[in-house]
N, C-alpha and C positions, 0 to 999 in steps of 0.2 A: 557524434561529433564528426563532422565532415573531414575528409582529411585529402591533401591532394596527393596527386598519384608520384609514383617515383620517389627513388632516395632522399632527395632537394623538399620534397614536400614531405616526406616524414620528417627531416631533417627541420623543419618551419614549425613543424605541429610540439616537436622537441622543445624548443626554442622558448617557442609562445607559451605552451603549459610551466617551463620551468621558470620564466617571466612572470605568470600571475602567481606562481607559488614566493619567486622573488618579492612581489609586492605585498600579498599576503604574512610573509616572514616581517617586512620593515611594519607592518601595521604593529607586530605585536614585539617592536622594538632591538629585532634581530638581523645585525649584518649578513649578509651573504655577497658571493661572488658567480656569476657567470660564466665558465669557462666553455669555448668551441673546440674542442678535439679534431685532428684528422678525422678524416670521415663521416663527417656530419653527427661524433656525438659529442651532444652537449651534457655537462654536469655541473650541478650549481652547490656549489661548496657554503656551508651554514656553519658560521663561527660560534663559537662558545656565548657567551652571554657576555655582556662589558662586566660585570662581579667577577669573570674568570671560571664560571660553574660548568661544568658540560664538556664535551669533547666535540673536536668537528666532526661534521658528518660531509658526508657528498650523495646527493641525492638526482635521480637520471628519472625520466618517464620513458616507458616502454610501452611498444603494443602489448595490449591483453584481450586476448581475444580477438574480440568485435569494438573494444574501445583502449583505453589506455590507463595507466597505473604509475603513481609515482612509486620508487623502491628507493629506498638507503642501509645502511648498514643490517647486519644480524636477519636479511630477509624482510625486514618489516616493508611492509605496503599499503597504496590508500590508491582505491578506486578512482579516476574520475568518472563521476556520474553527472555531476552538473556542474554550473557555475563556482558552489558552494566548496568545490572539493579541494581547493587551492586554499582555502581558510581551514579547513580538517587536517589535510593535508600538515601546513605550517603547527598547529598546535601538536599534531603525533610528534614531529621532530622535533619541537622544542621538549616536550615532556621529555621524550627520549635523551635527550640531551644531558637531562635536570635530573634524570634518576638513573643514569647512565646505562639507560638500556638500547634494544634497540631500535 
């Protein structure tokens, strides 16, 4: 994944991945929020389920490595490796949610 240089562009790459995990969340029926923090960091806050099951989570991407990694609570993480990972991604956090782990 290409990423551009400086803060302002990690800061976009932030943005972007936690957007298609935002979209990938509402596919499988789950609110979330976008929040911009000082500093260019973003965290995208994943509500409970509309039943009321689950705790929220706040979930950030980070550099890993050579590419980048969603995290949210207890440690838990999800690669991105491709396209695909923003859909893996959303289903860890939901699971997590639903069996209230991390």
């Amino acid at each position: 994944m290409d990423e551009p240089p400086g803060p302002e562009g990690v800061a976009r790459v932030r943005v972007r991945l936690l957007g298609e995990l935002a979209l990938a969340l509402a596919e499988l029926g789950r609110d979330s929020s976008l929040l911009m923090r000082g500093g260019g960091q973003a965290v995208l806050t994943v509500w409970p389920s509309r039943n009321g099951a689950g705790d929220k989570r706040e979930v950030v991407a980070v550099q890993d490595g050579n590419g980048w990694s969603f995290l949210w609570s207890g440690g838990a993480r999800c690669a991105v490796a491709d396209e695909g990972s923003p859909r893996v991604a959303a289903f860890m956090v939901t699971q997590a949610q639903a069996g209230g782990r991390a």
